[in-house]
C-alpha positions as semicolon CSV with decimal commas, in nm:
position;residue;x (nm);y (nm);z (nm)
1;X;3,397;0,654;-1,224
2;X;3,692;0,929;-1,231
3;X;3,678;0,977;-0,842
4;X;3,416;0,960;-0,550
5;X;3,264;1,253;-0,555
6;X;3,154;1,232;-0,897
7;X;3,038;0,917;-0,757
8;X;2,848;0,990;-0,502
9;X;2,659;1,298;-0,698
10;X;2,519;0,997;-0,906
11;X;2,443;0,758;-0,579
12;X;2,247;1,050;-0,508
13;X;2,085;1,007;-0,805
14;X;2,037;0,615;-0,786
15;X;1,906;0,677;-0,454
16;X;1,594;0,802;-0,562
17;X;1,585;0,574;-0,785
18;X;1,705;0,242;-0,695
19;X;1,459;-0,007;-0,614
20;X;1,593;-0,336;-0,653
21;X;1,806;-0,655;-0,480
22;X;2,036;-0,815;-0,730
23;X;2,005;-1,237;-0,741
24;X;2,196;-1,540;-0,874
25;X;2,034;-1,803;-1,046
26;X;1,699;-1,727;-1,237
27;X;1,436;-2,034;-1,286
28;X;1,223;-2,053;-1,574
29;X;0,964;-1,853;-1,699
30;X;0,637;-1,944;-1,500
31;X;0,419;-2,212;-1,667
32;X;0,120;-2,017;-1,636
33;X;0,254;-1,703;-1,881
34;X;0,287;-1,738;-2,221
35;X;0,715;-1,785;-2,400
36;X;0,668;-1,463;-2,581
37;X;0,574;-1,143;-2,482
38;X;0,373;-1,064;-2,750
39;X;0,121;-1,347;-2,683
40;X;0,072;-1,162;-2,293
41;X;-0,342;-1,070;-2,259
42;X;-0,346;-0,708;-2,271
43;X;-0,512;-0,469;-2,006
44;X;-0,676;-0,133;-1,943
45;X;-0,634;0,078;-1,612
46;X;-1,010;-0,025;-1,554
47;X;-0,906;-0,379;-1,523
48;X;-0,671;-0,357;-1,243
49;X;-0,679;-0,482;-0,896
50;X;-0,613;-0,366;-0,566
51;X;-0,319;-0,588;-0,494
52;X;-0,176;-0,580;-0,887
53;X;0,224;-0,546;-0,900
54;X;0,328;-0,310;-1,159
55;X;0,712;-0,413;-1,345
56;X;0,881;-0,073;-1,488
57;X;1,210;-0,041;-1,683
58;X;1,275;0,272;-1,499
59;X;1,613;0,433;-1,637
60;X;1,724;0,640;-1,481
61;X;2,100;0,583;-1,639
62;X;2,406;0,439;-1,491
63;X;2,224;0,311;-1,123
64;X;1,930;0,124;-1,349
65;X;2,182;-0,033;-1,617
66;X;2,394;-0,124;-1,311
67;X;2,102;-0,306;-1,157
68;X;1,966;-0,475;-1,541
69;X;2,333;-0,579;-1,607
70;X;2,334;-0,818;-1,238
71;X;1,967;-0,866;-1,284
72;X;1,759;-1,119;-1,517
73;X;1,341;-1,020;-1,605
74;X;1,041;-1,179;-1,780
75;X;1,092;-1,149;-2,126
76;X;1,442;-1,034;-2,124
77;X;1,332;-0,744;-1,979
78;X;1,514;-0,502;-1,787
79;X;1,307;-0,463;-1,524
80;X;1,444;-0,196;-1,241
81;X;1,127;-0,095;-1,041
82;X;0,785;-0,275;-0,898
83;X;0,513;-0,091;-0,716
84;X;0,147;-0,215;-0,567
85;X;-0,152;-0,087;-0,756
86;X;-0,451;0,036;-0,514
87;X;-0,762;0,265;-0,500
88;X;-0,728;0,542;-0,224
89;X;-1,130;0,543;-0,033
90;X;-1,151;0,870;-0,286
91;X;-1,147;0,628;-0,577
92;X;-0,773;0,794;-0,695
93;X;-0,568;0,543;-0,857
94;X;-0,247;0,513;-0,697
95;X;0,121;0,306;-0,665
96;X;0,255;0,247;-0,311
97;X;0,615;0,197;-0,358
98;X;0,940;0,259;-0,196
99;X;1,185;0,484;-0,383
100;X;1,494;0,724;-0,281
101;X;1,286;0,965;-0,024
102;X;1,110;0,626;0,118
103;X;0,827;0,431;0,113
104;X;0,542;0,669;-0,107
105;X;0,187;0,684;-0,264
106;X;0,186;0,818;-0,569
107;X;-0,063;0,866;-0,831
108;X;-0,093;0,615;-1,074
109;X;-0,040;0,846;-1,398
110;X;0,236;1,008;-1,234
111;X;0,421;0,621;-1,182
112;X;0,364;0,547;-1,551
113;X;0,482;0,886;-1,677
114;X;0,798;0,829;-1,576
115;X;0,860;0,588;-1,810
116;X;0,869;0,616;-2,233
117;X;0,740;0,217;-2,196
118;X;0,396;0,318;-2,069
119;X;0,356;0,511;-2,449
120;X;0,464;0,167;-2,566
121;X;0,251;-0,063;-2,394
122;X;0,480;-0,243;-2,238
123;X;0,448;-0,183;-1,837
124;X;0,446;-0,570;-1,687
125;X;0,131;-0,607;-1,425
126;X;0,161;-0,923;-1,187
127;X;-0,106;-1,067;-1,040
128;X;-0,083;-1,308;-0,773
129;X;-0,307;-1,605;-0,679
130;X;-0,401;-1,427;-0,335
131;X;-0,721;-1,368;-0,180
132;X;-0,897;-1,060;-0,210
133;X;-0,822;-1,056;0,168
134;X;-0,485;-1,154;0,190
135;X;-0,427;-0,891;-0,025
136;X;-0,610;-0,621;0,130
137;X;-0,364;-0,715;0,408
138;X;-0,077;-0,653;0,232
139;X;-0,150;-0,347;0,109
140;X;-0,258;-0,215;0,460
141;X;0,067;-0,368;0,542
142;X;0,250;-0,177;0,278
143;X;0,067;0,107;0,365
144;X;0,142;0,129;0,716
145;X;0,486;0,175;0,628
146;X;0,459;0,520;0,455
147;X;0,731;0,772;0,532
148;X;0,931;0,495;0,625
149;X;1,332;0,544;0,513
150;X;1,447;0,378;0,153
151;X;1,684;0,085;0,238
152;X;1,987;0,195;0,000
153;X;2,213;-0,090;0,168
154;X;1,990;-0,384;0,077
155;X;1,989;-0,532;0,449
156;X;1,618;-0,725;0,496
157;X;1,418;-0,703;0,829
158;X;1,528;-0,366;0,899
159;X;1,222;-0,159;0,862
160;X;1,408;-0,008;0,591
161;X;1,239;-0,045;0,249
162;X;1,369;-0,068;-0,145
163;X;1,077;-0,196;-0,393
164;X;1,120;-0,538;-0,443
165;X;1,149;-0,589;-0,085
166;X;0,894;-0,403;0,048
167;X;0,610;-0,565;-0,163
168;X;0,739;-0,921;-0,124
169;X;0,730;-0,841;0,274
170;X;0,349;-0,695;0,235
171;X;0,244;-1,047;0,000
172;X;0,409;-1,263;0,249
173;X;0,228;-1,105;0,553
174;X;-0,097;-1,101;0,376
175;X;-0,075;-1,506;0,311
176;X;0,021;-1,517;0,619
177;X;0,421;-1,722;0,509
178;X;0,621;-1,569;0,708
179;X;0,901;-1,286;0,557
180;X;0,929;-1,381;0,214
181;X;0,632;-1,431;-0,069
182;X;0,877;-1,529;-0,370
183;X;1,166;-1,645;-0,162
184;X;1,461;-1,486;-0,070
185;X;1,804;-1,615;-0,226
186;X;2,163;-1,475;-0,243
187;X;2,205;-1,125;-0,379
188;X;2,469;-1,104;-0,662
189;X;2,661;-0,765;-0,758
190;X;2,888;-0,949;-0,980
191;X;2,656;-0,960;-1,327
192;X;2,569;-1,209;-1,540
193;X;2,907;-1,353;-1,657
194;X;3,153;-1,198;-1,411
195;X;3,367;-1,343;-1,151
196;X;3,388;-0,997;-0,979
197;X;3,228;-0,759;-0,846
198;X;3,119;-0,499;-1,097
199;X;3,308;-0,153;-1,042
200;X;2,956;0,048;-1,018
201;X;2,898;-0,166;-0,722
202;X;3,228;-0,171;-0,574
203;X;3,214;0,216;-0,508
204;X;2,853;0,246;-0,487
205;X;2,886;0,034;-0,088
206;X;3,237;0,173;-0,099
207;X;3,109;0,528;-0,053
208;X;2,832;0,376;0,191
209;X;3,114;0,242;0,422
210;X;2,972;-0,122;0,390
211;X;3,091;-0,414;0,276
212;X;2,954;-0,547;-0,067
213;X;2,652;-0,793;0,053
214;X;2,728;-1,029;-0,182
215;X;2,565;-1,390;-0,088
216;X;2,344;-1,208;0,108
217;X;1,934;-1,296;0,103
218;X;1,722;-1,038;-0,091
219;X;1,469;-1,014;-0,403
220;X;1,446;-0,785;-0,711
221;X;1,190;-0,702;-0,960
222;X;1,296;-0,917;-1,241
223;X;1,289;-1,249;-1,023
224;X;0,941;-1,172;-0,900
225;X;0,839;-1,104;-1,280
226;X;0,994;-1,505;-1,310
227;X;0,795;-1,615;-1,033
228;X;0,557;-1,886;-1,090
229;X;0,313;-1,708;-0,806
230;X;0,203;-1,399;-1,082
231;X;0,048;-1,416;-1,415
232;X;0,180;-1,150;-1,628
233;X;-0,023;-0,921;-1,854
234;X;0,070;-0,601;-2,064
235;X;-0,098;-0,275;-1,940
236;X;-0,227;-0,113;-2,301
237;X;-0,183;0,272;-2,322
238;X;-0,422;0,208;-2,609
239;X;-0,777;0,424;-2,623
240;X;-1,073;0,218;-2,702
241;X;-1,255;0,369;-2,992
242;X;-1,607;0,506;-2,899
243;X;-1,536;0,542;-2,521
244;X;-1,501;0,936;-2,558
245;X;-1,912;0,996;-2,701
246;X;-2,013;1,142;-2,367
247;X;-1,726;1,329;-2,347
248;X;-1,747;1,462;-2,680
249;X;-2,103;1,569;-2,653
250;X;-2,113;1,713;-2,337
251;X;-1,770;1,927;-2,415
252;X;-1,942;2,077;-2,695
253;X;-2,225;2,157;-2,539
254;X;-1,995;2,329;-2,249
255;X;-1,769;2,508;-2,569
256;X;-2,081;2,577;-2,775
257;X;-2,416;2,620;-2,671
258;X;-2,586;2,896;-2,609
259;X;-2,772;2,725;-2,325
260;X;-2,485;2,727;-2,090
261;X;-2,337;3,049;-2,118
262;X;-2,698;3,158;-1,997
263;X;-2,684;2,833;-1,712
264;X;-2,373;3,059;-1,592
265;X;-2,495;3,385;-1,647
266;X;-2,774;3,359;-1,433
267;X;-2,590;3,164;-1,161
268;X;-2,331;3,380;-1,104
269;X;-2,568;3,752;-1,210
270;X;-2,876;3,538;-0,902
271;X;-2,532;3,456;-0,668
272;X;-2,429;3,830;-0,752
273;X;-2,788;3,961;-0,635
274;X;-2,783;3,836;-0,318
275;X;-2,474;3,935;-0,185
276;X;-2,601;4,278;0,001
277;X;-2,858;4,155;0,189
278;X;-2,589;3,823;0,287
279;X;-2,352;4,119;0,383
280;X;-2,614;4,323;0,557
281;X;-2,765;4,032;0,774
282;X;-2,411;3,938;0,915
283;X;-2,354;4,306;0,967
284;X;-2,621;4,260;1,214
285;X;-2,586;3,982;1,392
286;X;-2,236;4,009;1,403
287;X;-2,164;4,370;1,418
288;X;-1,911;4,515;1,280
289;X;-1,600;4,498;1,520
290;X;-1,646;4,140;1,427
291;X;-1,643;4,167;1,084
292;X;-1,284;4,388;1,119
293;X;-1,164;4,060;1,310
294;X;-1,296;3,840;1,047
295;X;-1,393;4,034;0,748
296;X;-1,675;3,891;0,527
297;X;-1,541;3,692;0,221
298;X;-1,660;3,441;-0,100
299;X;-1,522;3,118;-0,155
300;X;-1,461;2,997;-0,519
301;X;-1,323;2,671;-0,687
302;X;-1,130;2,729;-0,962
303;X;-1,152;2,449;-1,259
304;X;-1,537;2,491;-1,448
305;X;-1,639;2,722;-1,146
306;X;-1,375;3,032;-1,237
307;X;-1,182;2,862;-1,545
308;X;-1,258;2,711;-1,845
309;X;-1,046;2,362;-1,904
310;X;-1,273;2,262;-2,159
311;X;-0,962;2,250;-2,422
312;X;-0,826;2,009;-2,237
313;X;-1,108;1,757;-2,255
314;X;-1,083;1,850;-2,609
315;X;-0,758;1,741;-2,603
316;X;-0,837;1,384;-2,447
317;X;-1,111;1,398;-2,718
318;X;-0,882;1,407;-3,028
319;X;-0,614;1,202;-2,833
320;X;-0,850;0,943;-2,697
321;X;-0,708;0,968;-2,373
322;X;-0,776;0,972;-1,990
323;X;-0,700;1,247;-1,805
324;X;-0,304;1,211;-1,666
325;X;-0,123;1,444;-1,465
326;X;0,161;1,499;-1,697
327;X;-0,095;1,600;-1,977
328;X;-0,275;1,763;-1,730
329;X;0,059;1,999;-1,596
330;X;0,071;2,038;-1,964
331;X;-0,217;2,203;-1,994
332;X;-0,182;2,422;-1,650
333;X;0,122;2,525;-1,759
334;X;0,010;2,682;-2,104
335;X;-0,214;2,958;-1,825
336;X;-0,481;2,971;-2,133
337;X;-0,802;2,852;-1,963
338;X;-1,068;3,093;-2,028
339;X;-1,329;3,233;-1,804
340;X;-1,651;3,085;-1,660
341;X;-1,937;3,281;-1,849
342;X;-2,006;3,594;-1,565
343;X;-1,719;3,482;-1,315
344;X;-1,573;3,846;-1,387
345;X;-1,931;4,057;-1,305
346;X;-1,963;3,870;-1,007
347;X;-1,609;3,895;-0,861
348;X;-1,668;4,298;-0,939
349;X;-1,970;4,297;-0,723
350;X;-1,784;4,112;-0,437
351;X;-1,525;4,378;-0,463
352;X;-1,705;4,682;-0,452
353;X;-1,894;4,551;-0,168
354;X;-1,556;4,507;0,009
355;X;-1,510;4,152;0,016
356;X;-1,222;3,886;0,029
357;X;-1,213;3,657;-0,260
358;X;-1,072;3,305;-0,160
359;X;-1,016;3,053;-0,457
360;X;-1,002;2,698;-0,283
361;X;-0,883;2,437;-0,573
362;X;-0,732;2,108;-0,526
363;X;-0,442;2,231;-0,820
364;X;-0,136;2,129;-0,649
365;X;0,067;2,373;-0,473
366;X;0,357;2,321;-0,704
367;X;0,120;2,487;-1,009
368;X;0,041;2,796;-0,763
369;X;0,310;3,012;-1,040
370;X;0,121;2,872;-1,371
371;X;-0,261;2,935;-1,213
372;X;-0,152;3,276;-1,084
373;X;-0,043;3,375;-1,420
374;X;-0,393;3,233;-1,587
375;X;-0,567;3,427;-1,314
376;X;-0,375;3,784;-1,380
377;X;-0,390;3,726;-1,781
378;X;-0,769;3,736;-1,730
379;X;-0,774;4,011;-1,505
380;X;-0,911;3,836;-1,225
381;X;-0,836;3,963;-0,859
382;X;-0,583;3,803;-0,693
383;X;-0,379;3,917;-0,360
384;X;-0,141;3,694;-0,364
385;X;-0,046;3,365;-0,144
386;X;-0,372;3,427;0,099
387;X;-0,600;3,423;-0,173
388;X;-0,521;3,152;-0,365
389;X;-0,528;2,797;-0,133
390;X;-0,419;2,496;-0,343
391;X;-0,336;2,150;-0,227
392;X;-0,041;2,004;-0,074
393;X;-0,139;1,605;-0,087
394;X;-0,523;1,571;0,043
395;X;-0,794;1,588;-0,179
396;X;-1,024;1,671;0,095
397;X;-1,103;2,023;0,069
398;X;-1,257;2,067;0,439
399;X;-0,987;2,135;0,645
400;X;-0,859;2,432;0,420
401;X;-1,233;2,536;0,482
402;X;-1,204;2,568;0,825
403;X;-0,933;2,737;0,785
404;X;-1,051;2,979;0,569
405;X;-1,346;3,003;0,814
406;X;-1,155;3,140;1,083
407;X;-1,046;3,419;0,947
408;X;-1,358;3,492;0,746
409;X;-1,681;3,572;0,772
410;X;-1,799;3,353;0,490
411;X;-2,079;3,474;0,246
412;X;-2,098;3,236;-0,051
413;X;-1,937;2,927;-0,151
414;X;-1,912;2,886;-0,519
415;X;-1,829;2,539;-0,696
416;X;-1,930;2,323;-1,012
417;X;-1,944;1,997;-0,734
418;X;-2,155;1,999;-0,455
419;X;-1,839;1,909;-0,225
420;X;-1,760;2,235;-0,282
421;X;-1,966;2,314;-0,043
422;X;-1,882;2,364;0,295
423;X;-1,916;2,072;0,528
424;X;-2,080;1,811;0,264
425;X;-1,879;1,550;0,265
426;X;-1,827;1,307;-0,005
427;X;-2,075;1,035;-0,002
428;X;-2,045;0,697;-0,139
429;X;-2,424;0,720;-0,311
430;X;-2,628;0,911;-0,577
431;X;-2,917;0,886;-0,308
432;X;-2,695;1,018;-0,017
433;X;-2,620;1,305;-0,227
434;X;-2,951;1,378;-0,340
435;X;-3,131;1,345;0,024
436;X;-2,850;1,623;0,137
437;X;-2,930;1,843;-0,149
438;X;-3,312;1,807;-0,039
439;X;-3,231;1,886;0,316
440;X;-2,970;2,166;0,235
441;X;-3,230;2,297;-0,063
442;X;-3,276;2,680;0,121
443;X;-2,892;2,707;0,101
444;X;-2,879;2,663;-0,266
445;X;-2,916;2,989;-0,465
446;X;-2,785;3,187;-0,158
447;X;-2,479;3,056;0,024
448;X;-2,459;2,745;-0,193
449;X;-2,416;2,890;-0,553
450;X;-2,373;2,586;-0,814
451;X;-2,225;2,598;-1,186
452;X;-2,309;2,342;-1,431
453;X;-2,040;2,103;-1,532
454;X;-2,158;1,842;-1,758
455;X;-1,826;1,690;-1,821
456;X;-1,624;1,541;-1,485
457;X;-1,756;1,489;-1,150
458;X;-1,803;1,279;-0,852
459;X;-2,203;1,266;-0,969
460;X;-2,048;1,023;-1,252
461;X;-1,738;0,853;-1,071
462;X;-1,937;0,711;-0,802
463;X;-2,106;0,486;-1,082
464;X;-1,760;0,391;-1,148
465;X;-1,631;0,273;-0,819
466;X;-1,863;0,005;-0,676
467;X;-1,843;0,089;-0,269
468;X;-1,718;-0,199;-0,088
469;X;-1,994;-0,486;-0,030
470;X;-2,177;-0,565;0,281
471;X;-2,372;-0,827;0,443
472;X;-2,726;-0,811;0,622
473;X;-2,505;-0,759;0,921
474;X;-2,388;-0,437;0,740
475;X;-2,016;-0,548;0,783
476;X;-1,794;-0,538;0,470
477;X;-1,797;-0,920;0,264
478;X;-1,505;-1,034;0,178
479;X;-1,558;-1,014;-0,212
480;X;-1,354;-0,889;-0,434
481;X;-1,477;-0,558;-0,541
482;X;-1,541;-0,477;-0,929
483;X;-1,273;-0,234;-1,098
484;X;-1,321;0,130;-1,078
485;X;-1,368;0,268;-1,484
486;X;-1,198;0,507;-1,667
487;X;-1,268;0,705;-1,923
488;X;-1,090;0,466;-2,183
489;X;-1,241;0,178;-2,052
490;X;-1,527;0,000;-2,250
491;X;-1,706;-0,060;-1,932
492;X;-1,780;0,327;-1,901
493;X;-1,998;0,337;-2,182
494;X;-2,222;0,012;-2,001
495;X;-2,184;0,130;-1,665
496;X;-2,337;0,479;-1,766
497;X;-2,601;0,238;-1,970
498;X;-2,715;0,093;-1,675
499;X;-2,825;0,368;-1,494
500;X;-2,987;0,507;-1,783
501;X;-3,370;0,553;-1,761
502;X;-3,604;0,479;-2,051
503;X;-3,936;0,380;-2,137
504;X;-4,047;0,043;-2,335
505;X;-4,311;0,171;-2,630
């Protein structure tokens, strides 16, 4: 390093990065896992478990190869990162993890794309011997720690948090061993063969104003990938031929048939129809001082209710792959989604009847630029930031609602998903779902206006994720609940098989 301040523009860097406590001494590989890699089981995302550690080789250049150079891995990896795998009560597959900005949840997809060896196959998963309960406590214990600061001077019990740390912590609470899961030993910053302290570490607690902890307790990732308390397998990027079929079928008949475009048409031309007598009844109860205060408005979703993404399931068609959020930014970016079959007649009628047109979509807010620009290169009306309410990190589209409904007089909400809808919530059953639909039935085809979307939906994913068990008491068991499914997995196909009905000739 030519001088500190280069230096600490790339601790910067590290610090965001960085995840890891540097240890002497190694062990052996555990007895359990196999003496070459290539002989690990291999793994979908369907098969994980809440509780699963996930190894990366995250390089992120001179910080990682510092830590793989003082470090030894499964494998002779160079492991430089380790997260918990969990499903959020939406079903999302996420990472909780500690990394430069603190202690995070991130989506799954978005923790693998970081990282060329998820293409390759090659992203370690860990699972420990624990209980399904123990490790429901950890992960509430890891949990309870988000927004908690990164620990970028390695010091344990300081509710400060790097990776390694942080998930050993969580596993030893959960089995209830006190602070450490793997066990702690002396932290090395000297490598492999030195006898001093590498130079990258030298300035790197230099320019913190510490002392290097050398000797001190801590963990990393690569000597909890040599722990004899995980079994190791590989998590495959690979697509399981003949898992797409459904997808495939009901994307052409979305991109194809005849019988859609008409399923639109006459949603959107019946939704269209009823707009002046919607407009003229709250004209009279409310009056129309009150509708200057909060002037009358529609509410639309954007993906399969305004735009077309149906390329993009193409995509995972030909690809043979789930959807991601890299591929997914991918496609948002390209602004060339086309629009819902009479979308464009019925946002004309809202306008000339003077009406606001709110599109509610759980985009992120960081692809606000990129959905504007789809929106404008259709010709669909947009004012600007007021009109177009994307997400900032919950799912849950009911508080933006109420928002909405505060300073508008409502008319229509218009979705492909029935949570779309305001104030229907997202139930864990088909048959909570259907006995709203029958008690909300008047709503539909008036203030409830519903597109069909064959392809994606929470009508399919709750088949997917088994809701968590329960007794006669009606308390939760303390099973381990099955794997959600995704749409690589070879238990989609049987899951959707099961609920199939057919008669016996």
């Amino acid at each position: 390093m030519k001088n500190l301040g280069l230096f600490l523009s790339l601790r910067t860097l590290l610090f965001g990065l960085l995840c890891s406590l540097f240890l002497e001494g190694g062990g052996d590989l555990q007895a359990q896992n196999p003496k070459s890699e290539s002989e690990l089981e291999r793994m979908g995302m369907a098969d994980l478990r809440d509780g699963d550690l996930l190894f990366q080789e995250w390089n992120c250049g001179e910080g990682c190869a510092a830590i793989a150079d003082v470090t030894q891995s499964a494998y002779r990896r160079r492991l430089t990162h380790c997260g918990f795998f969990y499903r959020d009560p939406a079903g999302t597959l996420r990472v909780v993890e500690a990394v430069g900005r603190g202690v995070v949840s991130t989506e799954l997809q978005d923790f693998l794309g970081r990282t060329s060896e998820w293409r390759r196959g090659r992203v370690l998963v860990g699972r420990t011997m624990a209980s399904p309960v123990a490790l429901r406590a950890a992960l509430d214990f890891a949990l309870a720690r988000l927004g908690q600061p990164y620990d970028a001077a390695f010091a344990i019990g300081n509710e400060q948090w790097y990776c390694s740390e942080l998930l050993d912590a969580a596993l030893a609470h959960g089995v209830g061993e006190g602070t450490s899961y793997f066990g702690l030993e002396p932290m090395t910053f000297r490598g492999l063969r030195g006898s001093q302290v590498a130079p990258y570490w030298q300035h790197y607690f230099d320019s913190l104003g510490i002392a290097v902890p050398e000797g001190q307790p801590g963990i990393n990732p690569g000597a909890m990938s040599r722990s004899s308390r995980i079994r190791l397998s590989l998590l495959s990027s690979e697509p399981t031929p003949g898992t797409m079929d459904a997808l495939l079928l009901s994307t052409l008949f979305v991109q194809r048939s005849a019988e859609y475009q008409a399923l639109c048409l006459q949603t959107y031309r019946g939704a269209a129809l009823q707009l002046p007598s919607l407009l003229d009844s709250v004209r009279r109860h409310l009056g129309s001082a009150a509708l200057l205060q909060r002037p009358a408005a529609v509410v639309l979703d954007l993906d399969e209710t305004v735009l077309d993404n149906s390329p993009y399931a193409g995509w995972q068609i030909r690809h043979g792959s789930a959807y991601s959020s890299p591929s997914w930014q991918a496609w948002v970016d390209r602004a060339e989604a086309g629009a819902i079959p009479g979308v464009r007649d019925y946002l004309t009628t809202a306008q000339r009847l003077g009406l606001r047109i709110y599109y509610l979509s759980n985009r992120k807010r960081s692809q606000w630029a990129a959905t504007k620009r789809n929106l404008q290169a259709l010709g669909l009306p947009l004012d600007g930031l007021d009109s177009l309410w994307l997400r900032n990190e919950s799912n849950d589209k009911q508080a933006r609602r109420d928002t909405i409904g505060k300073q508008a007089t409502v008319l229509q909400w218009v979705g492909d998903n029935l949570q779309d809808m305001n104030n229907f919530k997202s139930y864990s059953t088909e048959e909570e779902r259907l006995q709203v639909v029958q008690g909300q039935a008047e709503r539909l085809g008036r203030d409830w206006i519903l597109l069909p979307n064959p392809v994606y939906g929470p009508w399919e994913d709750l088949w997917h994720t088994p809701s968590e068990p329960k007794g006669a008491d009606g308390l939760p068991v303390a099973n381990e609940p099955g794997p959600s499914v995704q749409a690589t997995s070879p238990l989609r196909k049987e899951r959707l098989l099961q609920r199939l009905r057919f008669f016996r000739p």
